[in-house]
Steps between C-alpha positions, in 0.01 A plus 500: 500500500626763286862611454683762403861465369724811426874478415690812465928551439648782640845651434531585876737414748327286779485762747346728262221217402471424867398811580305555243279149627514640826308781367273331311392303803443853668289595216298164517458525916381895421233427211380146524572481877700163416720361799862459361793325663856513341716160523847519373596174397830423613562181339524650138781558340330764310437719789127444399211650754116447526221734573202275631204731501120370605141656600179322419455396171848509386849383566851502362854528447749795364842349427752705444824348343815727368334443154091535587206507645212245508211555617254223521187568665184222592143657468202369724197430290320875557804696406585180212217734314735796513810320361571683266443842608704384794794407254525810316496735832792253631715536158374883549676532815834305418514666211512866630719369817754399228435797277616708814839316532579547106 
C-alpha cells in the first residue's frame, strides 16, 4: 500500500496550528469529500492532537504538535498510481496554509 509521509515545523503557538489543521480538514471534507474526525489526545504532555481523515481509497492522520505537523497518508492500490501527484497537492496545501500564518 502506498504512503505518504510529510513533516512540517511551524513557529506557531498551538492554537494557531490547531486551527490552522482544523482548516485544513475543512479544505480536505470540501475538495476530496474526505470524512475527518478531530481527537485531542489528552494523555500528551505535548498538548498534541490528531486529524484522522478517510474516504475510499485513502486514509490518514494530521498531527499537530506545538512544533509540527505530520501528515502521513495510506493510498489504496488505484490512487497508489497517483502518489505522487497526490504528495505534491498535499505539501501544496500545507504549504500555502502556513504561508498565510507567516
Amino acid at each position: 500500500m502506498p504512503q505518504i509521509h510529510i513533516d512540517r515545523t511551524h513557529g506557531l503557538s498551538l492554537p494557531k496550528a490547531q486551527a490552522m489543521a482544523k482548516a485544513w480538514a475543512q479544505s480536505a471534507q470540501d475538495e476530496f469529500g474526505m470524512q475527518t474526525q478531530y481527537a485531542p489526545l489528552a494523555a500528551s504532555p505535548e498538548g498534541e492532537n490528531v486529524w484522522h481523515f478517510k474516504r475510499t481509497g485513502a486514509q490518514g492522520t494530521l498531527r499537530v504538535t506545538p512544533e509540527r505537523f505530520v501528515l502521513e497518508v495510506k493510498l489504496g492500490f488505484l490512487l497508489g498510481t497517483f502518489k505522487h501527484r497526490i504528495e505534491a497537492e498535499l505539501l501544496h496545501n500545507l504549504d500555502t496554509l502556513l504561508a498565510r500564518t507567516d
